[in-house]
LUMSE-172258 format. One line per 10 residues: their letters; for each residue x, y, z of N, C-alpha, C, O. Coordinates in nm, 2 decimals, decimal comma. Layout:
N
a = X/Y/Z/X/Y/Z/X/Y/Z/X/Y/Z | ...
***
This chain:
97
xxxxxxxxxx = 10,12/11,05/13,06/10,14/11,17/13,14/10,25/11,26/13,08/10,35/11,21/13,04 | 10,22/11,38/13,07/10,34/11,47/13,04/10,46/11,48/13,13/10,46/11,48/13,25 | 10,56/11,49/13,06/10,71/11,51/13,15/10,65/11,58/13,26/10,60/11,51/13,35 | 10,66/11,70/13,28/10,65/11,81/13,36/10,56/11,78/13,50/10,59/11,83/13,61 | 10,47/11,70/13,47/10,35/11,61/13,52/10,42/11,54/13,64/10,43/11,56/13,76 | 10,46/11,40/13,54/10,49/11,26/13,58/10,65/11,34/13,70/10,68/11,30/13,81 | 10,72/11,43/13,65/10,86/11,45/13,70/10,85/11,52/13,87/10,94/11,51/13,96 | 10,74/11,58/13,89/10,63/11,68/14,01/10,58/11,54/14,13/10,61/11,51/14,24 | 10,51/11,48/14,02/10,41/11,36/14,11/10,53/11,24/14,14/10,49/11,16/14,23 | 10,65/11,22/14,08/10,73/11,14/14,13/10,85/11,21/14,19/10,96/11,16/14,19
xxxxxxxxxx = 10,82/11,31/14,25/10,90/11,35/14,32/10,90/11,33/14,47/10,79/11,29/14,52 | 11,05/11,35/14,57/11,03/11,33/14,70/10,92/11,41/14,78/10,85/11,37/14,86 | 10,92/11,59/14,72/10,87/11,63/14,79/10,72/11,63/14,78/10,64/11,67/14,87 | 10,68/11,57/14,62/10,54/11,59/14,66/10,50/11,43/14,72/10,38/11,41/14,74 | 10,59/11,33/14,75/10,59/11,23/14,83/10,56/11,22/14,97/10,50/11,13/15,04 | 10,63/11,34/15,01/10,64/11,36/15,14/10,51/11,45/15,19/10,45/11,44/15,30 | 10,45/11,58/15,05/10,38/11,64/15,12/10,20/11,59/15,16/10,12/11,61/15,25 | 10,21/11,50/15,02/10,10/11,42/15,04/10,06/11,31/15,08/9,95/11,26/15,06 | 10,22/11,24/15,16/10,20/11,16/15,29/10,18/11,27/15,41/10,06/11,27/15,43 | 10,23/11,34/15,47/10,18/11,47/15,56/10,03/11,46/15,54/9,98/11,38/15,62
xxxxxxxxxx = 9,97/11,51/15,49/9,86/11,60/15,43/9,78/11,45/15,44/9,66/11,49/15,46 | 9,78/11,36/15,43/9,67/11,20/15,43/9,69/11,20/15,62/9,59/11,22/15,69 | 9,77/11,19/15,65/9,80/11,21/15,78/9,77/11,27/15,87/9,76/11,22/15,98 | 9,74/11,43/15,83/9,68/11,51/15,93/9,55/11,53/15,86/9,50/11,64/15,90 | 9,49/11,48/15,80/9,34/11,48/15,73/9,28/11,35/15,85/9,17/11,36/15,91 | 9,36/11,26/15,87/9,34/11,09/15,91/9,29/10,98/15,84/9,22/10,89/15,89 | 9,34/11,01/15,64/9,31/10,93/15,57/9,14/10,89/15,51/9,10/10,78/15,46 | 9,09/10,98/15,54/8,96/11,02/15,47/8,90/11,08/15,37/9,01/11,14/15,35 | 8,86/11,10/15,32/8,79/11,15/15,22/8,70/11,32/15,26/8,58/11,34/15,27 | 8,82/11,41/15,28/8,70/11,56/15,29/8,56/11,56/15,24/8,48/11,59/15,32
xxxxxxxxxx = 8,51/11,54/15,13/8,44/11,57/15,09/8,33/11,49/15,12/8,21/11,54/15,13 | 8,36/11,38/15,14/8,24/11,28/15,20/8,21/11,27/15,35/8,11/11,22/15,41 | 8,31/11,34/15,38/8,28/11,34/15,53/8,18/11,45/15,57/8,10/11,46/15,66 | 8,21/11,52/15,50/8,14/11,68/15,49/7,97/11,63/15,48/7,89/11,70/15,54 | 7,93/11,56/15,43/7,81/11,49/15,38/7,81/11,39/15,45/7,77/11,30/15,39 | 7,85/11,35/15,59/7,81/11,23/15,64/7,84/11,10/15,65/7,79/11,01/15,73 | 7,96/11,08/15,53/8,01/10,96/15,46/8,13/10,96/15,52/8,20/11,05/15,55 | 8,17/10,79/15,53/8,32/10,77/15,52/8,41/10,71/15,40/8,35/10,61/15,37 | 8,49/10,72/15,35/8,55/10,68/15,27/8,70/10,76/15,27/8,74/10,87/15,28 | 8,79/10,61/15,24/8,90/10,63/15,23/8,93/10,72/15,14/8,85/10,75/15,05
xxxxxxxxxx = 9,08/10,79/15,18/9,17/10,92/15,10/9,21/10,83/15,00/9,28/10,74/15,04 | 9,20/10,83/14,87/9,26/10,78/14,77/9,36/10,91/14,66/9,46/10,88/14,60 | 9,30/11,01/14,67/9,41/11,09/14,62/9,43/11,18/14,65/9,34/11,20/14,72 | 9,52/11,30/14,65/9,54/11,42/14,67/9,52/11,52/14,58/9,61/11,55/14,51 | 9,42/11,58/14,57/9,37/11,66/14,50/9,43/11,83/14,50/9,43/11,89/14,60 | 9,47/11,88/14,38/9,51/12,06/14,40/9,41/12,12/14,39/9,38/12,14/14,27 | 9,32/12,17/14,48/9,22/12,29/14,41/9,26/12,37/14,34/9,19/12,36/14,24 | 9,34/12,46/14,32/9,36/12,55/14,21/9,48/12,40/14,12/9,57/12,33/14,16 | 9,42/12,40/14,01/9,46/12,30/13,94/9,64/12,29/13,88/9,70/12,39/13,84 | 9,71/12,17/13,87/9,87/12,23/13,84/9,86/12,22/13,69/9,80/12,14/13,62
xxxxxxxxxx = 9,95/12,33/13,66/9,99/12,30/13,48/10,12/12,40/13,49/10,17/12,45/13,58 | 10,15/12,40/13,37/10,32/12,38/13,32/10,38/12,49/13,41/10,49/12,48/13,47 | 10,29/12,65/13,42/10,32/12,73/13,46/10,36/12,74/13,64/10,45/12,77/13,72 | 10,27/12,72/13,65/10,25/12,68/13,83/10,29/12,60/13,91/10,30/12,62/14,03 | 10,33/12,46/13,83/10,36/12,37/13,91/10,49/12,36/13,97/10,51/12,27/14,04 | 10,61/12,47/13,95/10,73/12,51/14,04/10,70/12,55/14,18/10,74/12,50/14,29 | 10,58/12,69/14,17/10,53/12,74/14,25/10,48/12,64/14,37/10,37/12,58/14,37 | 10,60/12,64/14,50/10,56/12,58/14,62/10,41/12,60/14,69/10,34/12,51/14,75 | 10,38/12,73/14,67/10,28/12,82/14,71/10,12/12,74/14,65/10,01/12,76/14,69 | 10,17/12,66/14,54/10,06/12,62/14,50/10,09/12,44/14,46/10,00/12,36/14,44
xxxxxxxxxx = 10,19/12,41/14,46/10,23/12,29/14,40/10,21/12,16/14,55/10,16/12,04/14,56 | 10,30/12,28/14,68/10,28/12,16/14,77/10,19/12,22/14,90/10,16/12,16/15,01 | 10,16/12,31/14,88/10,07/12,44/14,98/9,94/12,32/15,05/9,84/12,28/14,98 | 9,96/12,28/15,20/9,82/12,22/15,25/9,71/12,30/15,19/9,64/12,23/15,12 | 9,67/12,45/15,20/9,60/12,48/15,18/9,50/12,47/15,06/9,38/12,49/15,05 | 9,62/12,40/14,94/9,54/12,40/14,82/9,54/12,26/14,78/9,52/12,21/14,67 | 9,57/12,19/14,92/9,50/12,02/14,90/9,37/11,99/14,94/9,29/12,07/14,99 | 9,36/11,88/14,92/9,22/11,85/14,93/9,19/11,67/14,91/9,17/11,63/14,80 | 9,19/11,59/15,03/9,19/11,46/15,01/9,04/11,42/14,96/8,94/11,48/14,98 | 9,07/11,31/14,88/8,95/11,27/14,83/8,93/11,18/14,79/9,04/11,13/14,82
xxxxxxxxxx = 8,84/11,06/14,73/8,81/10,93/14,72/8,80/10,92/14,57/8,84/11,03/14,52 | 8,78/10,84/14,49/8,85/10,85/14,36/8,68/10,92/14,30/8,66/11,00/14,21 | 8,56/10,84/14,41/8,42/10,88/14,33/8,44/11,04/14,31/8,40/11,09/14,21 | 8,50/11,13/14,42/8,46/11,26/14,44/8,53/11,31/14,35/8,48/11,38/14,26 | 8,71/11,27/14,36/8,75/11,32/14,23/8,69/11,31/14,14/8,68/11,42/14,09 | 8,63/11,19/14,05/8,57/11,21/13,96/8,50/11,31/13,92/8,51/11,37/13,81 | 8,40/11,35/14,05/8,30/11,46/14,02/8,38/11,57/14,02/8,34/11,65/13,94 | 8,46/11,58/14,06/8,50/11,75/14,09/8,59/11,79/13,96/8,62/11,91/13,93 | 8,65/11,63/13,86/8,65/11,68/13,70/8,61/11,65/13,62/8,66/11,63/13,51 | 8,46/11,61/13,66/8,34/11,60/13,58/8,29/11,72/13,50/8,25/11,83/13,54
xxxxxxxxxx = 8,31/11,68/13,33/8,29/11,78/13,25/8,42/11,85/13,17/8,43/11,91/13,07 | 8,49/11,82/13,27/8,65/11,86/13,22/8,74/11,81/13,06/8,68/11,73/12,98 | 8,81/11,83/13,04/8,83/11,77/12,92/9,03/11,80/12,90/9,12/11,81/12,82 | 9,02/11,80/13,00/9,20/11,84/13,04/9,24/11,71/13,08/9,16/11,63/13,12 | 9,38/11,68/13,07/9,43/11,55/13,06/9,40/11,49/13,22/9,41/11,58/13,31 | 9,38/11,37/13,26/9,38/11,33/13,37/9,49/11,23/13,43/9,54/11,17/13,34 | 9,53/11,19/13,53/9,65/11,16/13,53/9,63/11,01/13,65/9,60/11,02/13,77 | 9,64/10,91/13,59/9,57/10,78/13,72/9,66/10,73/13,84/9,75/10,67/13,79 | 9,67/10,73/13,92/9,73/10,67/14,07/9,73/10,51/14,10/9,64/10,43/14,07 | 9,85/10,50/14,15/9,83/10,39/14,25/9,80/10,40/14,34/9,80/10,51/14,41
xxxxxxx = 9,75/10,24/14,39/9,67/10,26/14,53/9,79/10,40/14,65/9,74/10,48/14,73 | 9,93/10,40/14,63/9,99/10,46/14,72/10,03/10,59/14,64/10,14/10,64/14,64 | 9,93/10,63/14,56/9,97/10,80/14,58/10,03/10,80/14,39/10,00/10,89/14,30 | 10,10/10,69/14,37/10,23/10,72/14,26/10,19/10,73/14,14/10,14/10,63/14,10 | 10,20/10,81/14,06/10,16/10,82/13,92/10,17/10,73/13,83/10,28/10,73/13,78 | 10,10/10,65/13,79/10,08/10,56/13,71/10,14/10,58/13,49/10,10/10,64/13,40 | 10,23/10,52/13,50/10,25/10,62/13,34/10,22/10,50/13,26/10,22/10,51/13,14
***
C-alpha cells in the first residue's frame, strides 16, 4: 500500500468513522440487502474513490454519505474491471500491508 493510503486507513479517525458507519448501517452488507440478501459488512467502501489529492478532504475522506458498507463479494464487483491499486483488510477494518 502506498504511504498516503496505509497512513489515512490506520488512522484514529478513519477508525472511529467506520466503526460509526458499521453501526448505524447494523453491520450488513448495503448492497445485498438491497437485493434481498444478507451478508455481513466486511468493508467500508468510498463511493467517490480516495487518492493522493482528496484524501485530506473530510468532506470525502470520512463523509457517511460517501460510505457504503459492503461484503468483500460486492466490493469486488463494484472494482471489477478496475486496474487501480487495491488495498486488502482485516477481518476488523485494518489495512493489511
Amino acid at each position: 500500500a502506498q504511504d498516503w493510503a496505509k497512513q489515512f486507513y490506520n488512522s484514529k479517525a478513519w477508525y472511529r468513522a467506520r466503526n460509526n458507519y458499521v453501526k448505524k448501517i447494523g453491520g450488513l452488507c448495503e448492497r445485498c440487502l438491497q437485493q434481498g440478501r444478507i451478508s455481513p459488512c466486511e468493508i467500508v467502501h468510498h463511493k467517490i474513490h480516495l487518492n493522493p489529492r482528496n484524501i485530506n478532504n473530510v468532506s470525502i475522506s470520512l463523509n457517511e454519505d460517501n460510505l457504503q458498507g459492503v461484503c468483500r463479494e460486492c466490493h469486488a464487483l463494484i472494482h471489477k474491471g478496475r486496474d487501480e491499486r487495491r488495498y486488502l483488510f482485516d477481518r476488523n477494518g485494518n489495512i493489511i500491508v
